[in-house]
C-alpha positions in Angstrom: -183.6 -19.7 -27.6 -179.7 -19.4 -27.9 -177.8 -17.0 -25.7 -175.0 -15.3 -26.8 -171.7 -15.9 -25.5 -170.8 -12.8 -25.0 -174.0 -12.8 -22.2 -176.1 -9.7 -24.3 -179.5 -9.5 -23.9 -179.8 -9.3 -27.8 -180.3 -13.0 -29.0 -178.1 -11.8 -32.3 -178.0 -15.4 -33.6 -182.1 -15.4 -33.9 -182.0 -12.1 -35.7 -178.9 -13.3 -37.9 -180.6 -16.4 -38.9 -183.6 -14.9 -40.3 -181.7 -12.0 -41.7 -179.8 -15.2 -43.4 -183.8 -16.7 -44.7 -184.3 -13.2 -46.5 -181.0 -13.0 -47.8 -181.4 -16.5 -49.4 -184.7 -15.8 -50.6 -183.2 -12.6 -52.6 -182.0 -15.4 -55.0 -185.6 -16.0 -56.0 -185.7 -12.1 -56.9 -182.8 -13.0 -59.4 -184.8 -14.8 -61.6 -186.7 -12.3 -63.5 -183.4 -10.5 -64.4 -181.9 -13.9 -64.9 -184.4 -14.8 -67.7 -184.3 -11.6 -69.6 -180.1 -12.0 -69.5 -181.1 -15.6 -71.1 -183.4 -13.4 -73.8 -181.0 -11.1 -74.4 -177.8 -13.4 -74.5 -176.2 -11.1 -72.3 -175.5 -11.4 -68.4 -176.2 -14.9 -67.7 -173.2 -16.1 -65.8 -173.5 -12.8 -63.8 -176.8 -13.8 -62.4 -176.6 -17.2 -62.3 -173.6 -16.5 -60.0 -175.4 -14.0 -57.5 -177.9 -16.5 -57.4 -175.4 -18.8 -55.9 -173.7 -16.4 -53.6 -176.8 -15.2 -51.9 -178.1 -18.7 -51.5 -174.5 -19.5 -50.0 -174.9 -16.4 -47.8 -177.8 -16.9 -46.7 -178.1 -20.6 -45.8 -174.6 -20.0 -43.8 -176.7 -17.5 -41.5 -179.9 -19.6 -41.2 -177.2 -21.9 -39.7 -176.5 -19.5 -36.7 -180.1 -21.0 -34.9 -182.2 -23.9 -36.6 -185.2 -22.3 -34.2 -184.6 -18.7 -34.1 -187.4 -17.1 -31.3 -187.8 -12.9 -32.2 -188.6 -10.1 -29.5 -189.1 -6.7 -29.4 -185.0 -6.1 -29.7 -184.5 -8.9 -31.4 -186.8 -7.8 -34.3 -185.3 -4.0 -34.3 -181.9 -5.8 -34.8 -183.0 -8.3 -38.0 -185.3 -5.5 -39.6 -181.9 -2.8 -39.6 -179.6 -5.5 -40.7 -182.0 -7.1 -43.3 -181.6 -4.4 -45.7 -178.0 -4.3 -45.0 -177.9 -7.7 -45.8 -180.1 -7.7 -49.0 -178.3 -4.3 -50.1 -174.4 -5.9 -49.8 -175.6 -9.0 -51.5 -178.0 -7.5 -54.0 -174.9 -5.3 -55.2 -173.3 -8.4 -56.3 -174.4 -8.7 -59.7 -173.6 -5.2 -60.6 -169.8 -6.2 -59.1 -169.7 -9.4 -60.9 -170.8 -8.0 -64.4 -168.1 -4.9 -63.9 -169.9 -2.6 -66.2 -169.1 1.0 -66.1 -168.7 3.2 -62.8 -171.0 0.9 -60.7 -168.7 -2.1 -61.0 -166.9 -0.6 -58.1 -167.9 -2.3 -54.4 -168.3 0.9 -53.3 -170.2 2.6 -56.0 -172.5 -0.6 -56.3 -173.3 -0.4 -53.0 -174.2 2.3 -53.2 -176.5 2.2 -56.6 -178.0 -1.4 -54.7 -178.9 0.9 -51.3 -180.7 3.4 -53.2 -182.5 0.9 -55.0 -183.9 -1.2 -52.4 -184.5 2.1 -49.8 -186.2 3.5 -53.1 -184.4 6.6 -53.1 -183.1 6.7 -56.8 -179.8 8.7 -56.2 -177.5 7.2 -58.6 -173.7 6.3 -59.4 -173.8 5.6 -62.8 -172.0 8.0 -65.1 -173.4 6.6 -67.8 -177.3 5.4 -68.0 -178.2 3.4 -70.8 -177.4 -0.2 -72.6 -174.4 1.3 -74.5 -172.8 0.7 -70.9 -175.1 -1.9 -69.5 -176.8 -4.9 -70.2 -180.4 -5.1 -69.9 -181.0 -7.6 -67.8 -178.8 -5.5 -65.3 -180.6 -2.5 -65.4 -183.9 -4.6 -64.9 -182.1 -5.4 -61.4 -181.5 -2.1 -60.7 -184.9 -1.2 -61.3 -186.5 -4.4 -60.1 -184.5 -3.6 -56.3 -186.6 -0.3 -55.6 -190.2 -2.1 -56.2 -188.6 -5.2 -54.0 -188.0 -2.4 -51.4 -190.9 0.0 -51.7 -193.6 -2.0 -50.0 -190.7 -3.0 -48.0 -188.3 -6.1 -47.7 -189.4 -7.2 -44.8 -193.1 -6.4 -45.2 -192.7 -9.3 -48.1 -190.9 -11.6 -46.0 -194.0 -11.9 -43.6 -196.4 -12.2 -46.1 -194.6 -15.3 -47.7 -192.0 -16.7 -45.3 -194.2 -18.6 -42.6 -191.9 -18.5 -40.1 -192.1 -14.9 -39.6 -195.6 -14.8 -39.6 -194.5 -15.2 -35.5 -193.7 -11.6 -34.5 -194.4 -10.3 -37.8 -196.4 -7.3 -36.6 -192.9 -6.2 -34.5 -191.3 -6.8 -37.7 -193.8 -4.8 -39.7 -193.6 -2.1 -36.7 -190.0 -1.9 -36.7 -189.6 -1.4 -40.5 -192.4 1.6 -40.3 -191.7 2.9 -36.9 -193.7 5.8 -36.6 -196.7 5.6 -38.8 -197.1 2.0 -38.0 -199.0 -0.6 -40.0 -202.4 -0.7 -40.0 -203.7 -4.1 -39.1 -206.0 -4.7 -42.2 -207.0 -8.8 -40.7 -206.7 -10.4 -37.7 -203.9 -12.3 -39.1 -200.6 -9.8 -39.6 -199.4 -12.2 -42.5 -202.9 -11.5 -44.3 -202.1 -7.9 -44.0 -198.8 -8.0 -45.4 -200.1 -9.8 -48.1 -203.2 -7.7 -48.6 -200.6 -4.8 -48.9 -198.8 -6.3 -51.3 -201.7 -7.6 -53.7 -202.9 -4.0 -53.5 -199.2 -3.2 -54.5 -198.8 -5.3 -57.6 -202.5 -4.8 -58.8 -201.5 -1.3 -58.9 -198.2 -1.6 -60.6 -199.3 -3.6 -63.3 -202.3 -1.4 -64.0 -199.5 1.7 -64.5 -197.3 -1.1 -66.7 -200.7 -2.3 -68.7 -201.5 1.4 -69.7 -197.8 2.8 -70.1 -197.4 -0.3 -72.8 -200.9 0.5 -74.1 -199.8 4.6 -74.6 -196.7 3.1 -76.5 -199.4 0.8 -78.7 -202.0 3.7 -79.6 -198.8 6.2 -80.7 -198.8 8.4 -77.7 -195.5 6.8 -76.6 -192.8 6.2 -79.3 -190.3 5.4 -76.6 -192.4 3.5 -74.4 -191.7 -0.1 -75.1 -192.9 -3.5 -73.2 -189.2 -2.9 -71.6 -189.8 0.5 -70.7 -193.3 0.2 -69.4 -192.5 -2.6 -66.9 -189.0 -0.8 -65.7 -191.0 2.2 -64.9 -194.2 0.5 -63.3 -191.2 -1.0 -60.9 -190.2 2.3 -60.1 -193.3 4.7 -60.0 -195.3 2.6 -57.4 -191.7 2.5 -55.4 -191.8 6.3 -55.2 -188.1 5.1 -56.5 -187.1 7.1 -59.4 -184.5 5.0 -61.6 -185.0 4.9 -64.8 -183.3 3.2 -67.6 -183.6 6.3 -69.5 -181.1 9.2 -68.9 -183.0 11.8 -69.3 -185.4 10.4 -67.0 -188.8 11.1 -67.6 -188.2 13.7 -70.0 -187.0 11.4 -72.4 -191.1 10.2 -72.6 -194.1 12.2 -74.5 -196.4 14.8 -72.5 -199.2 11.7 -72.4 -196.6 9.4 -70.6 -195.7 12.0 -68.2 -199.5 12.9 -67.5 -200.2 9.3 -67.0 -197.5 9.1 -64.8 -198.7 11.5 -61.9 -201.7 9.9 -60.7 -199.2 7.1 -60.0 -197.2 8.7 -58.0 -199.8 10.2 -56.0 -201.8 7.2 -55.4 -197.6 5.4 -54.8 -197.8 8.4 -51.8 -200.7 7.6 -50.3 -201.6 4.9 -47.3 -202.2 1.7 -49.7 -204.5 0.5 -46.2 -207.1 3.2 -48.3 -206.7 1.1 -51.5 -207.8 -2.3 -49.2 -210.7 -0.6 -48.0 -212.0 0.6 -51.3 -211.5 -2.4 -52.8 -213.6 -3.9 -50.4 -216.6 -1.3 -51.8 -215.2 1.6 -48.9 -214.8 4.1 -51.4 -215.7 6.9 -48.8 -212.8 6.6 -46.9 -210.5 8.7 -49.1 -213.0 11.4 -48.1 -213.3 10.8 -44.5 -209.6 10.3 -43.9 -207.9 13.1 -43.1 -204.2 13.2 -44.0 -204.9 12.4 -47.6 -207.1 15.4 -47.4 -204.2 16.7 -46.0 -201.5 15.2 -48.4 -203.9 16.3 -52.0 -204.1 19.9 -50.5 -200.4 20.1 -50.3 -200.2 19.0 -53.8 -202.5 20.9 -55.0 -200.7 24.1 -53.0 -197.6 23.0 -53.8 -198.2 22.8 -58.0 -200.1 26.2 -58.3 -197.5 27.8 -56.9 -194.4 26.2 -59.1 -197.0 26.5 -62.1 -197.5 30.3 -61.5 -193.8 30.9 -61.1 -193.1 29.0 -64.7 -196.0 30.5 -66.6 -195.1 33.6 -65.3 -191.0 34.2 -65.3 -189.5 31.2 -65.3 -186.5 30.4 -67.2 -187.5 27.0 -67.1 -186.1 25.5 -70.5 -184.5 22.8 -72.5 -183.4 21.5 -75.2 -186.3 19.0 -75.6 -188.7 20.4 -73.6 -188.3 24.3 -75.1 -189.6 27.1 -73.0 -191.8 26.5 -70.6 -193.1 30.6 -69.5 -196.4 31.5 -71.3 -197.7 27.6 -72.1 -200.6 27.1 -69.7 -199.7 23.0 -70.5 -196.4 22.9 -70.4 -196.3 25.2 -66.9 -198.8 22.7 -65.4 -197.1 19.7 -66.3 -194.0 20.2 -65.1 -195.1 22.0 -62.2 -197.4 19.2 -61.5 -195.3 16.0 -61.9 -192.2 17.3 -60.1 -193.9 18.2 -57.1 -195.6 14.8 -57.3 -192.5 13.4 -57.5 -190.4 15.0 -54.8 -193.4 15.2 -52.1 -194.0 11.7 -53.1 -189.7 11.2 -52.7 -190.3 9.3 -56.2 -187.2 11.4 -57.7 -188.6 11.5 -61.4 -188.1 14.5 -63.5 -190.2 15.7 -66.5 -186.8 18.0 -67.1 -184.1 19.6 -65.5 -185.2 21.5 -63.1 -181.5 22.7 -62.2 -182.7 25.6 -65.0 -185.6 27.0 -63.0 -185.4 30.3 -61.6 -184.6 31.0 -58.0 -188.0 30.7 -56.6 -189.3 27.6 -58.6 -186.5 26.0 -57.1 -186.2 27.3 -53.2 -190.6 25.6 -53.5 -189.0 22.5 -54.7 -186.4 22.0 -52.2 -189.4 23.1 -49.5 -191.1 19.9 -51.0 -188.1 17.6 -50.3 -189.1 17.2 -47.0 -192.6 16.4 -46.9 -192.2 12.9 -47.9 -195.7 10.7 -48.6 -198.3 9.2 -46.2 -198.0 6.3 -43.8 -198.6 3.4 -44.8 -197.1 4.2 -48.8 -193.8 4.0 -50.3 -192.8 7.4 -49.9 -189.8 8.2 -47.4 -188.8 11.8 -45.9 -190.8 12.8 -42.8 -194.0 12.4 -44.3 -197.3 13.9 -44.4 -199.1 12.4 -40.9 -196.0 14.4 -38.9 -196.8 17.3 -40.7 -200.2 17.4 -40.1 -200.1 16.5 -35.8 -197.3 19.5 -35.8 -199.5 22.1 -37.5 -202.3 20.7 -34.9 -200.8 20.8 -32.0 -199.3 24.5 -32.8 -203.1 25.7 -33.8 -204.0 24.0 -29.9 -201.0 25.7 -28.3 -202.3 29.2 -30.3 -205.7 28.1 -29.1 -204.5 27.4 -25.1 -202.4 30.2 -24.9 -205.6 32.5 -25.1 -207.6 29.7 -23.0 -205.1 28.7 -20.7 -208.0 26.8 -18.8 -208.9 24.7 -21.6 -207.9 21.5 -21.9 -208.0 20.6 -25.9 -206.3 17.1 -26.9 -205.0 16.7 -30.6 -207.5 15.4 -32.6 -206.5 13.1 -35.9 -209.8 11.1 -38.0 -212.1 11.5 -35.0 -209.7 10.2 -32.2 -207.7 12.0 -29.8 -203.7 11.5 -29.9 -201.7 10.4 -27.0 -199.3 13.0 -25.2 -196.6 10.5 -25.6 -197.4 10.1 -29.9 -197.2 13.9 -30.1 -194.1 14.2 -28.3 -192.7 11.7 -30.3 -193.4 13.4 -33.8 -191.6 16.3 -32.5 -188.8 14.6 -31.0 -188.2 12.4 -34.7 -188.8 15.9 -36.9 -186.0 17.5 -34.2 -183.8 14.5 -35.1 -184.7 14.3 -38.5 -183.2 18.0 -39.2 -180.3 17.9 -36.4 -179.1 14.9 -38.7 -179.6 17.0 -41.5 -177.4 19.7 -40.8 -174.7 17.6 -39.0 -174.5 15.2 -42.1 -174.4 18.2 -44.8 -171.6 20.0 -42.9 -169.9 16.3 -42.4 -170.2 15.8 -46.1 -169.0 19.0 -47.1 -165.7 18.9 -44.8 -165.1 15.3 -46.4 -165.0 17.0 -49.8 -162.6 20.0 -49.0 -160.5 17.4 -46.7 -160.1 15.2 -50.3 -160.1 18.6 -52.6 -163.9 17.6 -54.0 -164.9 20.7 -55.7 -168.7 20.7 -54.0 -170.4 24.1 -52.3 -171.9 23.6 -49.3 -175.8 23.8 -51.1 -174.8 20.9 -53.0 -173.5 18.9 -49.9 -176.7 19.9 -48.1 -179.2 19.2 -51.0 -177.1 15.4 -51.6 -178.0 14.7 -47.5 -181.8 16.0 -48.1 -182.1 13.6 -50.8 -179.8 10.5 -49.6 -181.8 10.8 -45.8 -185.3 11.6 -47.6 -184.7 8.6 -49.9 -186.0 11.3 -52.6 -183.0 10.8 -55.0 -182.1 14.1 -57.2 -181.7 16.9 -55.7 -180.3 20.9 -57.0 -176.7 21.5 -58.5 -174.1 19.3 -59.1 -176.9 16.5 -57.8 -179.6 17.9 -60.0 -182.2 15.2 -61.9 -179.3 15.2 -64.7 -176.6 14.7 -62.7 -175.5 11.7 -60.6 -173.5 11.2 -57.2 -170.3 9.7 -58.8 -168.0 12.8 -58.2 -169.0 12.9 -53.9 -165.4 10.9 -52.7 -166.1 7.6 -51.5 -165.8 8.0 -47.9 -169.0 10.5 -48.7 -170.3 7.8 -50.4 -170.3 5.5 -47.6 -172.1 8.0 -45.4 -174.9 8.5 -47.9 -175.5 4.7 -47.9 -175.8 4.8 -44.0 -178.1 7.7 -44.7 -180.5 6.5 -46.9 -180.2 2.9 -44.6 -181.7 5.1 -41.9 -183.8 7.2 -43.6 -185.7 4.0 -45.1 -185.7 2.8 -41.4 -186.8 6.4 -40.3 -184.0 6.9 -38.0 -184.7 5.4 -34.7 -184.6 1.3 -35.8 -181.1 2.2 -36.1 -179.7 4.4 -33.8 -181.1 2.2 -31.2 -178.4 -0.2 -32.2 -176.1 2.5 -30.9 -177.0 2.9 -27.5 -175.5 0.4 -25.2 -178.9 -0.1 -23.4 -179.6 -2.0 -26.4 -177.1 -4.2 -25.7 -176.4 -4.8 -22.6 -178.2 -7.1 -19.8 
């Protein structure tokens, strides 16, 4: 194994090198994109040149060590700067074809980071193919289901030589749920993940299309069908449609929801019952967990629309007094921001007060371990509200000795600790980022209030995408200046990562020998 010069414990060349594998691979990702710009006769030389610079890219790296050896910090260090890498050179085509607002570096990496963390937060002032080609916005939504199993959680499943230390890999890109070892061989898992993955989204493409082929669907071509199948099982929220969902009949965005519950749940459930275990969605209990939440969640917001809301639109028409029109809304958008899908069956910047103060609750819930949904997830939620109901319980028995029980086993000390420590540094970042965001806009004269700076971090750091006021579900993040823009893209980097991957990188004991 190479040393670096510089005498650091970190063997940076190892990481580098496969960093540069991945990268090179991304080319391979190009293709589908590259074959509709050939149907379309539009955006050919701009793919066929990404293709080329990520190859270039990344065969330079692999160059740094021809036998690169991974540890524990070598791993943290090529997980963290593999979707760096993959983000800066995925924004490529989007710089080469110089189409609308996103043609700027800093603008398309920013649209490339939310695609391939799967938040959905976007720069585009303009969404449609008035501005951009198809095959461009195939990319766009194409990065967010590359990224929503996760980048690296591909890699090991098809690159053999990280099948050695893959399990670190997997670790590092999931730190705190961790990956649930499905076969005795980590590269089977990854795969296994991923079939259960892509069976899934083509089942949502096959009957989206079919919706469109029976008439319950006008809008919902062969086009739109597979763009959003990419982005449901992501939890990622792009759509090539401005209007988002609400641009889609009542039966697309029924169909819809199940998606994005079953895109927030632990896809290890899927693998067991598709192996004839159909009992453990009962016996396992944070999905218990995770469908109760919904299901508390939705009656609420439905309540609060059939009852007062001013919910309302244009397309949509009032929502107060329709039992069907209450539930659906109420339904899908807290499936889609407990889920961090982003999605919006219509602008919920017009909801009353309340409606809206229970979906910026939801914002931070975030999905199950083990799915595609980001924030701080469900599993967290669930160890904090039983290890206050044992602290209630020992405060009263101060003799008993009661360990925190999750599915039948007890939970290390250390695990529990740890869940409160990340949920800690989870919302200390939150507030320190939205009041950093919001100085940044009065230093450059941004007209922003300081709800709108905090709900942009909730949703940048929760990879959820849309969030309230001037970053609402009809809205976009092109007015934030850049140097905010930046930030954001280091935000959702970390919140994909869930914090600690990265931050390590910080801390000279990292680094040093």
């Amino acid at each position: 194994m190479a040393q670096s010069m510089l005498n650091l414990r970190v063997d940076w060349r190892a990481s580098c090198s496969l960093v540069g594998t991945v990268v090179k691979w991304l080319a391979v990702a190009m293709v589908f994109p590259l074959v509709l710009a050939i149907f379309y006769g539009d955006g050919v030389t701009t793919f066929l040149a990404s293709m080329a610079l990520a190859v270039a890219v990344g065969w330079s790296l692999e160059q740094l060590d021809d036998d690169p050896d991974l540890g524990a910090r070598e791993g943290f260090l090529m997980v963290a700067l593999t979707w760096l890498g993959v983000s800066i050179i995925g924004a490529a085509p989007y710089v080469i074809a110089g189409e609308g607002t996103v043609a700027h570096p800093v603008n398309a990496l920013f649209e490339t980071m939310s695609g391939f963390t799967t938040t959905g937060a976007t720069v585009m002032a303009n969404i449609g193919f008035e501005d951009h080609s198809r095959a461009l916005m195939m990319w766009r939504q194409q990065t967010q289901w590359l990224g929503g199993m996760g980048i690296v959680v591909l890699a090991v499943a098809i690159l053999p030589e990280l099948s050695v230390g893959g399990a670190q890999l997997m670790d590092a890109e999931a730190p705190g749920p961790g990956i649930q070892k499905l076969t005795p061989r980590i590269a089977e898992t990854a795969r296994a993940l991923w079939k259960a993955y892509l069976g899934i989204t083509a089942l949502e493409m096959g009957l989206l299309f079919s919706l469109h082929l029976v008439g319950l669907a006008p809008n919902m071509t062969l086009y739109q069908s597979v763009a959003h199948g990419f982005t449901t099982m992501a939890t990622g929220g792009f759509s090539p449609a401005a209007r988002s969902i609400e641009a889609f009949s009542a039966a697309v965005q029924w169909l819809i929801i199940p998606f994005m519950v079953a895109a927030g749940t632990n896809f290890a459930l899927f693998w067991h019952a598709l192996n004839g275990e159909l009992e453990v969605f009962g016996e396992d209990h944070e999905f218990r967990f995770y469908v109760g939440v919904l299901a508390v969640f939705s009656g609420l917001l439905a309540l609060l629309l059939f009852v007062g809301g001013t919910a309302e639109s244009a397309v949509v028409g009032p929502v107060a007094g329709n039992l069907e029109k209450a539930a659906r809304h109420a339904v899908f958008q807290v499936a889609s921001l407990v889920t961090t899908t982003g999605y919006a069956s219509m602008d919920f910047n017009t909801w009353g007060t309340p409606a809206q103060y229970v979906l910026f609750m939801a914002l931070f819930i975030g999905g199950s371990a083990g799915s595609t949904g980001g924030a701080v997830k469900i599993v967290r939620w669930l160890v904090i509200l039983k290890s206050l109901k044992r602290e209630l319980f020992t405060t009263v028995h101060p003799e008993a000795v009661r360990p925190v029980r999750l599915g039948g086993r007890s939970l290390d000390e250390r695990a529990v600790r740890g869940i409160y420590a990340f949920t800690l540094l989870y919302f200390v970042i939150f507030f320190v980022a939205g009041l950093l965001v919001y100085l940044d806009a009065a230093r450059t004269g941004t007209s922003i209030v300081a709800l709108d700076a905090m709900s942009a971090v909730a949703a940048t750091l929760g990879n959820v995408g849309p969030g309230f006021g001037m970053v609402g579900p009809m809205n976009n993040y092109l007015p934030f200046p850049w140097t905010s823009k930046l930030f954001m893209v280091f935000l959702m980097w970390i919140g994909r990562l869930e914090i600690l991957p990265v931050l390590v990188l910080l801390t000279p004991a990292y680094w040093q020998s």
